[in-house]
C-alpha positions, 0 to 999 in steps of 0.5 A: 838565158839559153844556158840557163834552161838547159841546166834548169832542164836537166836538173828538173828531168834528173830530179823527176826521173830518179823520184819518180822511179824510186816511187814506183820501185815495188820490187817487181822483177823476174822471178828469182830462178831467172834473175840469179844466174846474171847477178850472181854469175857477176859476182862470181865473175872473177873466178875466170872458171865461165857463168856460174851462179850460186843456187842458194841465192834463189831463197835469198831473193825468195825470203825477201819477197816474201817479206809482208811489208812491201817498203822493207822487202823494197830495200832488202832487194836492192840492198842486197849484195850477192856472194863472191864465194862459190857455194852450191854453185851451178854453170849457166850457158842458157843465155846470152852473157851481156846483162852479167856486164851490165850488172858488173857495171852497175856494182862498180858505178854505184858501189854503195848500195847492192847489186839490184839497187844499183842496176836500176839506178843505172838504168835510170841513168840511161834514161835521163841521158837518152832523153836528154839527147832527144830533148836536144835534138827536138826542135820546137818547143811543143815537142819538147813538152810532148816528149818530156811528158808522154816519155821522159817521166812518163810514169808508164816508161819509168815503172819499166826502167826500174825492172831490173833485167835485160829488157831496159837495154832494147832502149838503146840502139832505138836511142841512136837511130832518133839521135841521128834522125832527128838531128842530121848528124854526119857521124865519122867513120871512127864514130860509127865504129864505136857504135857498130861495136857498143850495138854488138856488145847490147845483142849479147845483152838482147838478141831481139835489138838485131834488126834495129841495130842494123837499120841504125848502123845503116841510116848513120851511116849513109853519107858514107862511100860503100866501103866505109858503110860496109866495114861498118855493117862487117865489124858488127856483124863479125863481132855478134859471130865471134862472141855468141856463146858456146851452147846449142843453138838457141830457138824460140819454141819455149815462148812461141807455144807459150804465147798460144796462151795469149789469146783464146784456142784449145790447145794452149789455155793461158799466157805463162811460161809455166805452161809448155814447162807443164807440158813438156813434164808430162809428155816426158814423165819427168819432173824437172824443177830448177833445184833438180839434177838434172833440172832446168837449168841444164843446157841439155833440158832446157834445149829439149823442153824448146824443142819439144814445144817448137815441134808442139808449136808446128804441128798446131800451125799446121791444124791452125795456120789462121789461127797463128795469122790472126795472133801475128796479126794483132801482135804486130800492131800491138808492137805499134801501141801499149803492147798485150795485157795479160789482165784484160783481152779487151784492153789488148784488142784496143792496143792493137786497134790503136797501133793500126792507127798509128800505122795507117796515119805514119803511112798516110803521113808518109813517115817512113823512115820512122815506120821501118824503125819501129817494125825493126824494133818488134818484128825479131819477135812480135810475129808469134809472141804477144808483146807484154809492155817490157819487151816494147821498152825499145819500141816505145820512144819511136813511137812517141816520135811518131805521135808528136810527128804525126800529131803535126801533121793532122794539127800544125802549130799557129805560125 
């Protein structure tokens, strides 16, 4: 019987999962001068000449969201396969290289449809298999009901797992401090290793998993001697190092002037990425677009606009330092919650009531351990960037453990 339901359940969460998210499959993504250069860049891939990307590709997906009837310019993205031959061909050292894999992945996985169509695919994939894990793990049935609705066809969640960028992967390392978690396993060294390597492969993927990779790596392997736990720790960290890619050192000013915006000042009138681009324009006199020589896509300006901005962005600090509390603030308890709402403040403010909530109940509580988990999940950018729902995607499944956890706590189930 046991046998039964757990086949039942699977069934039922794979139907539920894919049918919902194919419902919700509105073609939403990033703008196609952002999402090109990984799709692209991995079917050119085997070229063996770095990440390159074809420019024409930008119209293509321009041309099929422009397509008046939503359904068809649904399929025209998905089925879309982008070109292996080089033509009007650009280099791309801007970010970091990991989603091309994951894309290569997906194309190699599920052959038969194009190259987006086959990343949400595998991203749904991912999905189901992690709640899965975490049904497994969850002892009583009330949790099991509580997880299968609040996350796993939570219609909230999957709309997010169909987004066909680098932010579903935040999931992960999220997934694999839960697993051990909930289920007090003893993971081997050997294990552990495979893990430490696959954490570093998805901070190639996405940066921001640093803080919660490391603090799963930690809580896996705590039953281990300090040598074990070290080597661990050692080869994540020298892999993260050996295989960062060869450009200039990366910062954050491009998003921390852009999400000034976020709430209301004189200084940054709204939430968007075309605003410090706006502004880094007019302050040089140069009109920079993406199909520019030299344009935004260049090493060299795209650089110089984040460093322009992180300059903007400390002299205001240092007018405003309240100001750039008070945003800290409210973003860290929104990375508690729903996120920030670009259409409503209100809402915003609610979300971030809520995540204080939630944060003085799992200290209340004394959940600790799930408390750390979460902070580690938002706090590599939560301190000076709103957190729009998307970049919770890794955040959300600890606090749907909290929920339920906490939800015990205050009404036990009848003995």
């Amino acid at each position: 019987m046991k046998n039964k339901n757990s086949l039942l359940l699977i069934f039922l969460l794979f139907i539920s999962v894919f049918g919902i998210g194919r419902l919700l499959d509105n073609g939403r993504m990033m703008i196609p001068e952002f999402t090109v250069p990984y799709f692209s860049g991995a079917a050119l891939l085997h070229q063996g000449q770095g990440w390159k990307f074809n420019l024409n590709e930008v119209d293509s997906l321009h041309a099929f969201q422009a397509i008046p009837d939503k359904k068809e310019s649904v399929v025209k993205i998905n089925a879309y396969r982008f070109a292996s031959e080089e033509d009007n061909t650009r280099a791309y050292s801007i970010n970091q290289p990991g989603y091309l894999y994951v894309s290569l992945l997906a194309g190699n996985i599920f052959w038969w449809t194009g190259d987006i169509g086959a990343v949400k695919l595998l991203q749904l994939l991912f999905h189901t298999i992690v709640c899965l894990l975490i049904l497994f793990q969850l002892k009583s049935k009330r949790h099991k009901i509580l997880f299968f609705f609040l996350y796993a066809v939570n219609p909230f969640i999957i709309y997010y797992a169909v987004y066909p960028f680098y932010y579903f992967w935040e999931l992960i390392p999220s997934a694999i401090f839960l697993f051990y978690y909930l289920s007090n396993k003893k993971a081997s060294l050997s294990l552990l290793l495979l893990v430490s390597i696959f954490l570093a492969f998805l901070f190639h993927v996405r940066s921001s998993v640093l803080l919660i990779s490391i603090l799963t790596l930690i809580y896996a392997s705590g039953h281990l001697p300090i040598l074990r736990r070290s080597a661990i720790i050692g080869l994540y960290a020298l892999l993260v190092w050996v295989f960062q890619p060869d450009q200039k050192q990366k910062d954050p000013g491009h998003i921390m002037y852009a999400s000034l915006g976020a709430y209301p000042n004189s200084y940054v009138k709204y939430f968007s990425d075309t605003v410090p681009w706006n502004a880094f324009r007019k302050a040089g006199g140069i009109e920079y677009s993406y199909s520019s020589t030299p344009g935004m896509y260049d090493a060299d300006v795209f650089f110089a606009e984040s460093e322009w901005c992180l300059s903007e962005y400390k002299i205001i600090a240092k007018k405003e330092p309240l100001m750039i509390v008070k945003n800290a603030v409210i973003n860290f308890f929104q990375s508690f919650s729903l996120g920030y709402f670009r259409t409503s403040l209100g809402l915003s403010y609610l979300s971030a009531f809520l995540g204080l909530i939630l944060f003085c109940l799992m200290i209340y509580h004394k959940q600790f351990k799930l408390l750390f988990a979460i902070i580690s999940a938002g706090l590599t950018f939560c301190m000076y960037l709103a957190p729009l729902p998307i970049y919770l995607y890794g955040s959300y499944i600890l606090i749907i453990i909290a929920l339920i956890q906490v939800f015990d706590k205050i009404l036990p189930p009848k003995a």
